[in-house]
C-alpha positions in Angstrom: -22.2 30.6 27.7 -25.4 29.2 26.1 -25.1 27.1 22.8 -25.1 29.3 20.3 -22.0 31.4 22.1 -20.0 27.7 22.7 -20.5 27.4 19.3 -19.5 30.7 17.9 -16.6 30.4 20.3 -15.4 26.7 18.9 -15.5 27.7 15.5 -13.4 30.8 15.9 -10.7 28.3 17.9 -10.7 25.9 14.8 -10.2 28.5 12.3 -12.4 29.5 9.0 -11.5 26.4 6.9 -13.2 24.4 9.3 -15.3 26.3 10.5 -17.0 26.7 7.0 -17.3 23.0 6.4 -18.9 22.7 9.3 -21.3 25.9 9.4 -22.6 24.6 5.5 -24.6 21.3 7.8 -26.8 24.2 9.6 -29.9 26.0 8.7 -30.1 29.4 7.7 -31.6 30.3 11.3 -29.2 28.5 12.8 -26.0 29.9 10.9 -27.2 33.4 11.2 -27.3 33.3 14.9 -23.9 31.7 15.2 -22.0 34.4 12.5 -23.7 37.1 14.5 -21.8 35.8 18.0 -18.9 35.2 15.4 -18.9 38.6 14.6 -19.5 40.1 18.5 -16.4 38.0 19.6 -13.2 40.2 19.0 -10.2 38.0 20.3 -10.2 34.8 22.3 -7.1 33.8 24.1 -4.8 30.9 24.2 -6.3 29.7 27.6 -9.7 30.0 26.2 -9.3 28.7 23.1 -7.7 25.6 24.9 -10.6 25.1 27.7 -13.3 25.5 24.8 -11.8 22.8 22.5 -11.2 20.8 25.9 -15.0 21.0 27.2 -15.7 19.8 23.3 -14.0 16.9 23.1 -15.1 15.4 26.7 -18.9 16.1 24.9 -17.8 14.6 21.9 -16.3 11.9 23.8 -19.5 11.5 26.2 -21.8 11.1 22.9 -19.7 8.7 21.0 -21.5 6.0 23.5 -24.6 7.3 22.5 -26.9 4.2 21.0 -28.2 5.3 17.7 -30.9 3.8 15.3 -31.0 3.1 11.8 -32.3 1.1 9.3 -30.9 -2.5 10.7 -32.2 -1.3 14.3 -35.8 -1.3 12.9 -36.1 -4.0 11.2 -34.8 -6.1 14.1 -37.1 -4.6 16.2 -40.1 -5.2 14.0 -39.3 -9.3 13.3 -39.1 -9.4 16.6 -42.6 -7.7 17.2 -44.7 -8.5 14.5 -43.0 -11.4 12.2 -40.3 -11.5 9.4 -43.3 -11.0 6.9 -45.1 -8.1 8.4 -41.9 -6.4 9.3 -40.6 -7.1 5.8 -43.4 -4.9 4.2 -43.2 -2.2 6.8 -39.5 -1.9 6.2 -40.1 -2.0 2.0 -42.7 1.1 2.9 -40.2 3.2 4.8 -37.1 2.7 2.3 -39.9 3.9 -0.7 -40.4 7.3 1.3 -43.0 9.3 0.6 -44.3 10.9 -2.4 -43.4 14.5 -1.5 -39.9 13.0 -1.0 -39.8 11.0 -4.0 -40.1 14.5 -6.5 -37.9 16.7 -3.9 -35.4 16.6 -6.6 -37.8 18.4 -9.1 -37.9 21.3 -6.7 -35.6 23.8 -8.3 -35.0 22.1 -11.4 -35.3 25.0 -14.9 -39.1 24.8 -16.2 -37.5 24.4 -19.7 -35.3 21.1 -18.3 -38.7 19.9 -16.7 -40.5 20.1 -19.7 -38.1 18.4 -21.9 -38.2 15.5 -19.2 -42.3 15.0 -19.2 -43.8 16.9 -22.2 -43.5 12.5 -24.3 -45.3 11.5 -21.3 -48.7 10.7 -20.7 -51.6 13.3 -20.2 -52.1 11.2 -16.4 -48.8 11.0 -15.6 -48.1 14.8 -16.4 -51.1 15.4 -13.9 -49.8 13.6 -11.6 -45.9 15.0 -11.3 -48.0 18.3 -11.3 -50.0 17.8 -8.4 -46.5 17.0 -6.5 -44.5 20.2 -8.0 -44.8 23.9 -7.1 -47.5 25.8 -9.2 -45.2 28.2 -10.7 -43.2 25.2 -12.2 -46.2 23.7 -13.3 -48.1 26.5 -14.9 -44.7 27.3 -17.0 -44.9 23.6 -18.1 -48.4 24.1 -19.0 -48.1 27.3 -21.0 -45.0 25.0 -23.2 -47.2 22.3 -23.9 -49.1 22.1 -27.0 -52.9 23.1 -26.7 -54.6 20.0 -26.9 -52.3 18.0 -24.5 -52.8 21.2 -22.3 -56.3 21.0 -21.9 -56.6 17.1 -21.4 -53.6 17.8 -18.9 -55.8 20.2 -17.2 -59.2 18.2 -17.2 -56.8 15.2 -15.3 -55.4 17.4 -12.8 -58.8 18.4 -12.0 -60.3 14.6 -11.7 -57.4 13.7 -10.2 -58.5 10.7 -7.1 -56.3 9.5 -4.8 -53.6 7.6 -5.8 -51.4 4.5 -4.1 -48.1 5.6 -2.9 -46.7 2.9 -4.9 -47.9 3.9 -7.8 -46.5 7.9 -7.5 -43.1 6.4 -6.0 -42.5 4.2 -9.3 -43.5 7.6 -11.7 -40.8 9.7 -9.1 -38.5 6.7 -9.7 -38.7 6.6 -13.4 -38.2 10.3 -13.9 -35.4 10.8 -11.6 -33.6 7.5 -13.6 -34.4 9.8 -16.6 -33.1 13.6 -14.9 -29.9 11.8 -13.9 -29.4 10.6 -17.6 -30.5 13.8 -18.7 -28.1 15.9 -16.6 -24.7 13.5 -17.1 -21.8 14.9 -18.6 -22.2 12.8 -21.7 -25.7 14.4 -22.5 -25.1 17.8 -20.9 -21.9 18.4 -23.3 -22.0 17.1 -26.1 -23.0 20.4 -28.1 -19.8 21.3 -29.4 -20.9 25.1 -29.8 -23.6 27.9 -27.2 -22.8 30.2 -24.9 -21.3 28.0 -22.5 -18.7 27.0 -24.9 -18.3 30.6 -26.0 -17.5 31.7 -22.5 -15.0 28.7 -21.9 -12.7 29.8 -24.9 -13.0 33.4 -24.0 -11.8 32.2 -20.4 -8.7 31.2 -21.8 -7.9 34.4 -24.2 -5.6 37.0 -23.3 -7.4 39.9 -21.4 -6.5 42.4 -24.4 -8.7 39.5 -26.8 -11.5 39.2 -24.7 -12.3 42.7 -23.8 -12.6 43.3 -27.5 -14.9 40.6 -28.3 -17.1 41.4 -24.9 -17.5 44.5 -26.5 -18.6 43.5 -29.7 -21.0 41.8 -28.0 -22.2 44.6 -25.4 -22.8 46.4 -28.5 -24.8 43.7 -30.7 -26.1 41.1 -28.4 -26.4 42.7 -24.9 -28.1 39.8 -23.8 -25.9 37.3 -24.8 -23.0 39.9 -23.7 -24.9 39.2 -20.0 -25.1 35.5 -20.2 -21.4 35.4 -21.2 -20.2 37.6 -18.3 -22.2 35.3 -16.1 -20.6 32.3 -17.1 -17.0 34.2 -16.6 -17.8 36.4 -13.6 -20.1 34.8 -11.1 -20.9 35.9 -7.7 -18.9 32.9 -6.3 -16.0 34.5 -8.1 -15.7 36.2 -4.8 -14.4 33.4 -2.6 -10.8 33.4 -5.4 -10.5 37.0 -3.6 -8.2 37.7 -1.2 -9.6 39.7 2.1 -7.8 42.8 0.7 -9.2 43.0 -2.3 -13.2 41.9 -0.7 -12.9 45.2 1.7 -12.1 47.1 -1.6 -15.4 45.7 -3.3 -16.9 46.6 0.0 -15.9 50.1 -0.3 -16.8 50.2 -3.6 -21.1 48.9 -2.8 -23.2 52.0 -2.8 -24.5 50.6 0.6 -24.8 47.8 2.8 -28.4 46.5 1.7 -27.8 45.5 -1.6 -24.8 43.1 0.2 -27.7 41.9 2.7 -29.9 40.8 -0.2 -27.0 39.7 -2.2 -26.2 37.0 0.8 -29.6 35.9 1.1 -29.5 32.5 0.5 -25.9 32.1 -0.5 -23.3 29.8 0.8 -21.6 30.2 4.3 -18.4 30.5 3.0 -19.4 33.2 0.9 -20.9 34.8 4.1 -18.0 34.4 6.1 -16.3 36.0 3.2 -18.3 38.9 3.7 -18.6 39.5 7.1 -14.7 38.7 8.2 -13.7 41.9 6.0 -16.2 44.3 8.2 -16.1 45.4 11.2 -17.9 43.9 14.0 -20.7 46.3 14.1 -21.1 46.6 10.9 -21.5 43.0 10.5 -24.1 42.7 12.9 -26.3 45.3 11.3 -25.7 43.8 7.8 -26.8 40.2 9.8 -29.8 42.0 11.3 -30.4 43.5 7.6 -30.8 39.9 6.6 -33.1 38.7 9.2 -35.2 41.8 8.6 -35.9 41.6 4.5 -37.9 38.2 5.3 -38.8 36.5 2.6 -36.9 37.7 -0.4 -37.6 36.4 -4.7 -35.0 35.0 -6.1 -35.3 37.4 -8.8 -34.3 40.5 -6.8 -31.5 38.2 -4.6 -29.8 37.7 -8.7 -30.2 41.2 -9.3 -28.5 42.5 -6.1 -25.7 39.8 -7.0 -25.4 40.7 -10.8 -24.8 44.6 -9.3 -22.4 43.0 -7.0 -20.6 41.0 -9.7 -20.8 44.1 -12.1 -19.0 46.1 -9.6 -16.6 43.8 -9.4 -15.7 43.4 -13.2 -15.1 47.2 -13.2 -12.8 46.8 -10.6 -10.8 43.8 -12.0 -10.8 45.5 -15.5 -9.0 49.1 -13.4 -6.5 46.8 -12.2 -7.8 47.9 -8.6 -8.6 43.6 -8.0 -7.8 40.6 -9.7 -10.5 38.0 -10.9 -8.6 34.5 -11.1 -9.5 32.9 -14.5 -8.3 29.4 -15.9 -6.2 31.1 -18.5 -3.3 32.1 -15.5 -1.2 30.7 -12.6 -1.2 32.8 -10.0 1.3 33.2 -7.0 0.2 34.3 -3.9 
């Protein structure tokens, strides 16, 4: 057995629980080719179960002797080279990373949440987090700022020089300090009213009650009607599902592609959700599906999901599954 077969193999032993936990550490490469020997792998018996969690632990017990690195390990090494002073700076230059690093967390943050955070900052400094974003998040900023500031924005993008690490590392600090203060609970929250708090309350109504005022809605404010759905029935809805009731919204997809774009991207336990309830061939073509589409936008992966989701609604309002909401217990 190569890797990827051990693997698939070890993770069957162990069961799903586990086997999810550990499947969410891997790439999307790397989890695709382990679900689809997952999926090839029909039974495994007791005696092979047992020799393949044996031959694990002697590797895990081989590598747990292994002599690692780290941040202490460095810095010894360096005082010894070069001198407490020299090794001192180098070490002060590694723990502030790198630029690209220091606005990773910018990456998928919502252009209007970006905007909020920057637009009382300087026309320079606005440049700058710009020239270490994506374009698409930075032209949305753009078009949201006023004219003037715009333009100058612009004009100090385009002189832009190079500029010390030090000095881009302190602007990263300073703005993740502020998204983190932005994004708490306390500031997130404290609107007493929206959509958000809409959907809550309706969470908790009695399903005769919120059908009616879903409707109202559907009929006035469709969009609002969608944002309120979303809130109540998201695609991870689907994990609450028992395996029954997942082959019944299987059965219920007009085909197999919109449930390969719909998993692009999404968690491995939603995955494993998926691809437990079909059969073994079927799995592998909806894998090989997957790999196929290549690059996908986001924009049609939400789609495909909000088809997926709508689906389910209709089935969960015919009684045919049940969506598990805060306002019941449920026994199992």
């Amino acid at each position: 057995m190569n890797s990827i077969e051990k693997s698939a193999a070890f993770l069957i032993s162990i069961g799903s629980e586990a086997a999810s936990e550990i499947l969410r550490n891997f790439d999307d490469d790397t989890v695709l080719a382990i679900t689809k020997e997952m999926a090839r792998i029909e039974t495994l018996s007791a005696d092979e179960k047992e020799e393949i969690i044996g031959d694990f632990m002697v590797e895990f017990n081989r590598i747990k002797n292994v002599s690692y690195g780290g941040e202490s390990f460095v810095r010894k090494t360096l005082v010894s080279s070069m001198g407490e002073e020299r090794a001192e700076s180098l070490c002060n230059r590694i723990k502030m990373g790198s630029p690209e690093e220091g606005f990773q967390f910018l990456k998928n943050v919502d252009s209007d949440v970006l905007f909020n955070l920057i637009q009382n900052e300087n026309s320079g400094t606005i440049a700058l987090v710009f020239s270490h974003i994506n374009s698409s998040q930075a032209g949305s900023v753009l078009r949201m700022l006023p004219a003037d500031k715009a333009k100058e924005v612009a004009l100090r993008l385009a002189r832009m020089r190079k500029v010390s690490p030090e000095a881009v590392m302190q602007v990263a600090r300073a703005l993740k300090k502020r998204y983190d203060q932005m994004t708490s609970s306390e500031v997130m929250y404290d609107h007493p009213g929206g959509v958000n708090k809409l959907a809550d309350i309706l969470n908790h109504l009695d399903e005769q009650t919120e059908q009616q005022i879903m409707s109202h809605f559907e009929s006035e404010q469709p969009d609002t009607a969608r944002k309120i759905a979303e809130l109540i029935y998201s695609f991870e809805s689907i994990l609450d599902l028992t395996n029954t009731e997942v082959r019944i919204l299987i059965d219920n997809l007009e085909s197999d592609d919109i449930l390969a774009l719909a998993l692009k991207g999404a968690g491995d336990d939603i995955r494993v959700k998926f691809l437990r309830n079909v059969s073994n061939n079927r799995a592998t073509d909806i894998i090989n599906e997957m790999e196929h589409l290549g690059p996908v936008r986001m924009s049609d992966i939400t789609k495909a999901r909000r088809e997926i989701v709508d689906i389910m609604r209709s089935l969960d309002n015919a009684g045919s599954i049940v969506i598990k909401k805060n306002r019941e217990k449920y026994i199992e």
